[in-house]
TILOMAR-943537 format. One record per residue (C-alpha): residue number from 1; x, y, z. Coordinates in Angstrom, 3 decimals. Each point is the difference from the previous one (the first is absolute). Example, Ala and Ser with C-alpha at 12.3 -4.5 7.8 and 13.67 -1.06 7.14 Angstrom:
2
<pt><num>1</num><c1>12.300</c1><c2>-4.500</c2><c3>7.800</c3></pt>
<pt><num>2</num><c1>1.370</c1><c2>3.440</c2><c3>-0.660</c3></pt>
***
This chain:
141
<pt><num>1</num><c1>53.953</c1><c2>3.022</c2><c3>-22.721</c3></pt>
<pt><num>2</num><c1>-2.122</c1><c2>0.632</c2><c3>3.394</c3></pt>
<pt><num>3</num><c1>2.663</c1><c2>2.462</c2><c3>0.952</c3></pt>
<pt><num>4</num><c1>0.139</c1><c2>2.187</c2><c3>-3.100</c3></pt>
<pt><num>5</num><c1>-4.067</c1><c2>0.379</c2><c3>-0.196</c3></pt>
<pt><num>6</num><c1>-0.340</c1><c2>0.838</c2><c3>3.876</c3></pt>
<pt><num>7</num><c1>2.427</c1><c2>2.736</c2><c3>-0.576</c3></pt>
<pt><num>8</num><c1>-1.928</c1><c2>0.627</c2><c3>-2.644</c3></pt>
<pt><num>9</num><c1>-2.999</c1><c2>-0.017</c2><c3>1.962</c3></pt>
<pt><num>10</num><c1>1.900</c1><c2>2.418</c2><c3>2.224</c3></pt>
<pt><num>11</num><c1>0.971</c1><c2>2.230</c2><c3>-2.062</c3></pt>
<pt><num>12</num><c1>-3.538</c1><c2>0.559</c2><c3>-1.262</c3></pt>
<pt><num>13</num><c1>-1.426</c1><c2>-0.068</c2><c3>3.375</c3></pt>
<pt><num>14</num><c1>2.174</c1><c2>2.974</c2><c3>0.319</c3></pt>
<pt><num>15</num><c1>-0.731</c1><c2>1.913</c2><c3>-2.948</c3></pt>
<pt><num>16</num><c1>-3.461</c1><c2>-0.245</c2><c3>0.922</c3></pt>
<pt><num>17</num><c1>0.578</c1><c2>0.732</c2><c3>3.558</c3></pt>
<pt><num>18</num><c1>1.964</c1><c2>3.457</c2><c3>-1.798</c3></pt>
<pt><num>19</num><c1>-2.895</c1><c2>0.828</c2><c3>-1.546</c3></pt>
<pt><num>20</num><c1>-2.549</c1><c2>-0.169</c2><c3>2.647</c3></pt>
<pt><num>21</num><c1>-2.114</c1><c2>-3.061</c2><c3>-1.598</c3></pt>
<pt><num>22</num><c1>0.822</c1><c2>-2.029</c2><c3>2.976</c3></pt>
<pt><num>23</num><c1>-1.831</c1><c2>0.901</c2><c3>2.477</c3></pt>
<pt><num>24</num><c1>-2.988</c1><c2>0.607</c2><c3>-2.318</c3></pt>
<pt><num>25</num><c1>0.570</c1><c2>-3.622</c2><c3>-0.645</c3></pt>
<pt><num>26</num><c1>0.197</c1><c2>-1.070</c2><c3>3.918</c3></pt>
<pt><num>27</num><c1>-3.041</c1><c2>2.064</c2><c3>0.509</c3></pt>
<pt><num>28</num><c1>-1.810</c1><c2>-1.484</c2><c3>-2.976</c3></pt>
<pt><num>29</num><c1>0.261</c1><c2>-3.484</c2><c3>1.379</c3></pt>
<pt><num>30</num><c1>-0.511</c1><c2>0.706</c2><c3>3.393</c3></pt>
<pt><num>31</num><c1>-3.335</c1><c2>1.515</c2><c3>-1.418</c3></pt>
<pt><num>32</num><c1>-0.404</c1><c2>-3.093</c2><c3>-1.678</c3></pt>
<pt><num>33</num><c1>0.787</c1><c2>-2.127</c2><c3>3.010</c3></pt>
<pt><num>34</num><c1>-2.268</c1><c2>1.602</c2><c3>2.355</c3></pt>
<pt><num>35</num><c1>-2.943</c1><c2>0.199</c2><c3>-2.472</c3></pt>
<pt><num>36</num><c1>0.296</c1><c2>-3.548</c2><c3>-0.828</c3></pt>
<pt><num>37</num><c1>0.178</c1><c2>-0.882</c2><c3>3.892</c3></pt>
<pt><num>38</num><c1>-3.129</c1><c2>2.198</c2><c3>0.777</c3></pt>
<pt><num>39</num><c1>-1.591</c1><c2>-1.760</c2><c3>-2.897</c3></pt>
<pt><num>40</num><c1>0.671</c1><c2>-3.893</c2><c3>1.516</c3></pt>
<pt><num>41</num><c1>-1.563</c1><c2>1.729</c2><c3>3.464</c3></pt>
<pt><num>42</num><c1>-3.295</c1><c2>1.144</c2><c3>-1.983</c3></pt>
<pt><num>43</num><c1>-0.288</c1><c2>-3.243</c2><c3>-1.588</c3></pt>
<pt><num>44</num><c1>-0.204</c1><c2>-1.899</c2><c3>3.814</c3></pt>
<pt><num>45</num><c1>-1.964</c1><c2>2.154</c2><c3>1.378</c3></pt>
<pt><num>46</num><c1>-2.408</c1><c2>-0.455</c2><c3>-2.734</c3></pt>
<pt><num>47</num><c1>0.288</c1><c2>-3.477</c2><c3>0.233</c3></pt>
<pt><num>48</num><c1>0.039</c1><c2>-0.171</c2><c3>3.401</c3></pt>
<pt><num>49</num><c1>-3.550</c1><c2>2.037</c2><c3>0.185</c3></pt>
<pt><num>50</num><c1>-1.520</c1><c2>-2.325</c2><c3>-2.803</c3></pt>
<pt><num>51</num><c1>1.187</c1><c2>-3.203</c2><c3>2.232</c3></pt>
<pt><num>52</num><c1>-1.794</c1><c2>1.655</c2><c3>3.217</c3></pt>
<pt><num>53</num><c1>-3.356</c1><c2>0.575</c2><c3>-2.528</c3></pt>
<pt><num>54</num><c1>-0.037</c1><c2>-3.163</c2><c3>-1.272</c3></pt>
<pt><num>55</num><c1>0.327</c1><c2>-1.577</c2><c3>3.683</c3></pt>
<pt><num>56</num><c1>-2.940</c1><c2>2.275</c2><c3>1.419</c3></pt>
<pt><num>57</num><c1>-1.861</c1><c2>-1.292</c2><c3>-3.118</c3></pt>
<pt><num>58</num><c1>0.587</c1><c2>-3.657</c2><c3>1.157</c3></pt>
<pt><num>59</num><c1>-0.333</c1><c2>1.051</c2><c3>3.450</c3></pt>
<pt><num>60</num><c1>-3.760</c1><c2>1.494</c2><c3>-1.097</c3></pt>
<pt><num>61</num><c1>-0.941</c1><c2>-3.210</c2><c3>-1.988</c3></pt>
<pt><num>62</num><c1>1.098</c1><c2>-2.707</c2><c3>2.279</c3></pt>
<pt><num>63</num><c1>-2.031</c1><c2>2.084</c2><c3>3.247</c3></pt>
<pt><num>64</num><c1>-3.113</c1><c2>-0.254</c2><c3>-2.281</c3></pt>
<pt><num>65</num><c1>0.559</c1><c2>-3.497</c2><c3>-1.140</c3></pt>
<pt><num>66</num><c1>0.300</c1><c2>-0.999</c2><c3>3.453</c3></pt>
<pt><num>67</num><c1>-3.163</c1><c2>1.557</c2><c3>1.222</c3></pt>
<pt><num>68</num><c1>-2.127</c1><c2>-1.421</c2><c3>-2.227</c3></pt>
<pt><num>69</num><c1>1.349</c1><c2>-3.245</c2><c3>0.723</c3></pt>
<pt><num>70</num><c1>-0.949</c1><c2>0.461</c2><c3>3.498</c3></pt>
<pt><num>71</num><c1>-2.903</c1><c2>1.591</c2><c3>-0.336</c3></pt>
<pt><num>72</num><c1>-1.458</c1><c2>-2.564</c2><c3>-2.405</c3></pt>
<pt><num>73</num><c1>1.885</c1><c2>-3.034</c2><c3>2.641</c3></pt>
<pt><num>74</num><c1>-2.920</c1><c2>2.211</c2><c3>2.513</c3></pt>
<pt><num>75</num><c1>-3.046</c1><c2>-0.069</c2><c3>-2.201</c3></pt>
<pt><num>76</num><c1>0.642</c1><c2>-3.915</c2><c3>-0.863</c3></pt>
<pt><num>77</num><c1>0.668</c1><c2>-0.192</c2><c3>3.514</c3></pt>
<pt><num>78</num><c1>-2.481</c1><c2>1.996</c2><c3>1.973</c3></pt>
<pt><num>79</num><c1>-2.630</c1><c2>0.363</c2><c3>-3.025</c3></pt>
<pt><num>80</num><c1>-0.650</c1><c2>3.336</c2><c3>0.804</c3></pt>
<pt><num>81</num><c1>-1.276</c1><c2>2.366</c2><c3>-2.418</c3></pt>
<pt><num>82</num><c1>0.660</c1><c2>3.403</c2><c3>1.686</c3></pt>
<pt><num>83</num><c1>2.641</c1><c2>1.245</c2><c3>2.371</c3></pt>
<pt><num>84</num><c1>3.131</c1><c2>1.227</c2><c3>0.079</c3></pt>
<pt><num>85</num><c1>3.128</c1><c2>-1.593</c2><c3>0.955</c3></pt>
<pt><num>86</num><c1>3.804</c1><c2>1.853</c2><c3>0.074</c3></pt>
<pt><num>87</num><c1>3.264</c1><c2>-2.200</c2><c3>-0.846</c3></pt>
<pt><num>88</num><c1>3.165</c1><c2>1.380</c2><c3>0.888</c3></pt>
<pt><num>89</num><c1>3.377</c1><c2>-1.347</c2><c3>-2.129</c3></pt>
<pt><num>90</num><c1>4.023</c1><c2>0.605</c2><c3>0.277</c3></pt>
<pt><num>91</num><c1>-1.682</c1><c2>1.888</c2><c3>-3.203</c3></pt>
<pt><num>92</num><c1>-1.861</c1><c2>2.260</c2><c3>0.928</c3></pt>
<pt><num>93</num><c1>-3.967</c1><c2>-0.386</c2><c3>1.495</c3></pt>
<pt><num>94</num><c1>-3.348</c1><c2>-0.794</c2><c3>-1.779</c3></pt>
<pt><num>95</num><c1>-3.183</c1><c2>0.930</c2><c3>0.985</c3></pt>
<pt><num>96</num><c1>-2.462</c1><c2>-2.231</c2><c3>-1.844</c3></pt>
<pt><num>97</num><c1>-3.894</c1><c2>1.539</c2><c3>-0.236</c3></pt>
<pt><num>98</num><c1>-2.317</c1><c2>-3.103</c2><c3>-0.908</c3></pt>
<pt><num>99</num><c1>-3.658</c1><c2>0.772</c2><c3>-1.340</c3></pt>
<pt><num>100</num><c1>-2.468</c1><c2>-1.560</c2><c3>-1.377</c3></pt>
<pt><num>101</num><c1>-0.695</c1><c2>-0.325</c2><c3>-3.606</c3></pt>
<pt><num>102</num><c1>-2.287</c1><c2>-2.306</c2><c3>-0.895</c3></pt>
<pt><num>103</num><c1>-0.779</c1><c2>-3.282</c2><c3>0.561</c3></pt>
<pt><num>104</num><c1>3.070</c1><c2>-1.729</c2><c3>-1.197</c3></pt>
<pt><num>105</num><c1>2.309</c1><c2>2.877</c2><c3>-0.020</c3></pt>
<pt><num>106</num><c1>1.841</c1><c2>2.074</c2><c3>2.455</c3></pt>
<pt><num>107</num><c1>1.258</c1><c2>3.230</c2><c3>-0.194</c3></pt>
<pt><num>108</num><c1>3.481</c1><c2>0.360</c2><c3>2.067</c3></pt>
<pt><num>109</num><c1>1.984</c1><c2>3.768</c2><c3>-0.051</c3></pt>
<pt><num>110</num><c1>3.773</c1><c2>-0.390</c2><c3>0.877</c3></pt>
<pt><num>111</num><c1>1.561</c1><c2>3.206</c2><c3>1.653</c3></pt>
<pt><num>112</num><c1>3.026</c1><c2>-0.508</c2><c3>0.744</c3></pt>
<pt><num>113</num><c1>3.181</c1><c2>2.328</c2><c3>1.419</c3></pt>
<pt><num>114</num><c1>4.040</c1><c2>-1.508</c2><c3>-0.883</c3></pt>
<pt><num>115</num><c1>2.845</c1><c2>0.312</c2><c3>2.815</c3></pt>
<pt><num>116</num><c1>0.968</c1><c2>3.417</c2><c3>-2.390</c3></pt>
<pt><num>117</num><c1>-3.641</c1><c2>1.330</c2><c3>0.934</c3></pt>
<pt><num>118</num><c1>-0.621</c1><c2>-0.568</c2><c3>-3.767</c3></pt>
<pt><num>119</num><c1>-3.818</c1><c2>-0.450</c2><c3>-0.567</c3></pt>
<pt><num>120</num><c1>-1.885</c1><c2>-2.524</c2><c3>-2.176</c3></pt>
<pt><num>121</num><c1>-3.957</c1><c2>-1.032</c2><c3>-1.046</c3></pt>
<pt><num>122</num><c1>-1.276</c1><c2>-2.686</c2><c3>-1.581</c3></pt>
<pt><num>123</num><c1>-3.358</c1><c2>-1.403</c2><c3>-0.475</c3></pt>
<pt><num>124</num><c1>-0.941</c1><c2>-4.138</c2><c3>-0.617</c3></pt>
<pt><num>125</num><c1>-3.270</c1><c2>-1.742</c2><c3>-0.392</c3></pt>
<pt><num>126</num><c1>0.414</c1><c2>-3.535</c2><c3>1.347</c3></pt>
<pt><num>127</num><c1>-2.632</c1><c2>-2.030</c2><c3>-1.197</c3></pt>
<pt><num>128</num><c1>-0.784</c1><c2>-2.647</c2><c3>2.434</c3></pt>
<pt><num>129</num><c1>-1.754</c1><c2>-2.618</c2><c3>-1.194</c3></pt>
<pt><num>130</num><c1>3.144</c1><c2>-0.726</c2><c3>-2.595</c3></pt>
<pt><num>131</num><c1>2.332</c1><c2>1.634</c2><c3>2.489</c3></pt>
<pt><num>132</num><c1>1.906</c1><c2>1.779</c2><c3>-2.769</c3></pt>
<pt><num>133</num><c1>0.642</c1><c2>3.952</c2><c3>0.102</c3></pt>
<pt><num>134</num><c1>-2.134</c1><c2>0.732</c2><c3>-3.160</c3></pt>
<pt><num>135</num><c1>0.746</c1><c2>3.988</c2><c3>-0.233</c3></pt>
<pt><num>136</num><c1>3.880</c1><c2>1.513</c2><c3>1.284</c3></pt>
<pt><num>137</num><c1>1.285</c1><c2>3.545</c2><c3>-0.490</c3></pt>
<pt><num>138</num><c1>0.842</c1><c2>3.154</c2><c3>1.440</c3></pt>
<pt><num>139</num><c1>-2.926</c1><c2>1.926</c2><c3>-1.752</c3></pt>
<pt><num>140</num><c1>-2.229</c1><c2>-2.308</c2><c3>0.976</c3></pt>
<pt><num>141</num><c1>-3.103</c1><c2>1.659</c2><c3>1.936</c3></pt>
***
């Protein structure tokens, strides 16, 4: 049975062949192939450039998390209530701009650069009689 329909197979591969269809054929599917391939290498390289955004994004959030740790670990610390003080990361570096508020409250601008020279700003109000950060964002003031 397997030898009767792959000369049959043959025989039509020929007739084709006769008629010129198989090289449109070839072509068609090599079309096919290579479109198909180039599509798989778009797909990566999207992929690959939303992994590297979404890593300077964490990269941007954890240098500003860790500067305001530090820079409120200072103000418990030294209790001052203006200065500025500059933090330096494997993420990146933080320059932290304290100023006075009010009273209670602090006002403390984050400026801060990653190891891909991305830049970020953030403004906090620490208050300190609670020592809680009462205001965060990066429209803030």
């Amino acid at each position: 049975m397997e030898k009767v329909s792959s000369a049959w197979f043959f025989k039509l591969q020929m007739r084709l062949n006769e008629l010129g269809y198989m090289t449109a054929m070839v072509m068609l599917m090599s079309t096919l192939t290579i479109g198909f391939i180039l599509h798989l290498c778009i797909i990566t390289e999207n992929e690959r450039e939303f992994l590297n955004r979404e890593e300077e994004q964490d990269r941007k959030e954890s240098l500003l998390v860790l500067g305001m740790k530090d820079t409120i670990s200072y103000i418990t610390k030294s209790g001052s209530t203006a200065t500025e003080q500059t933090y330096t990361y494997e993420e990146g570096t933080v320059t932290s701009v304290i100023s006075f508020q009010s009273t209670d409250e602090l006002r403390v601008k984050l400026n801060g650069a990653t190891e891909t020279g991305t830049r970020i700003a953030a403004t906090f109000y620490y208050n300190v009689v609670k020592g809680k950060v009462t205001k965060w964002g990066e429209e803030l003031g």
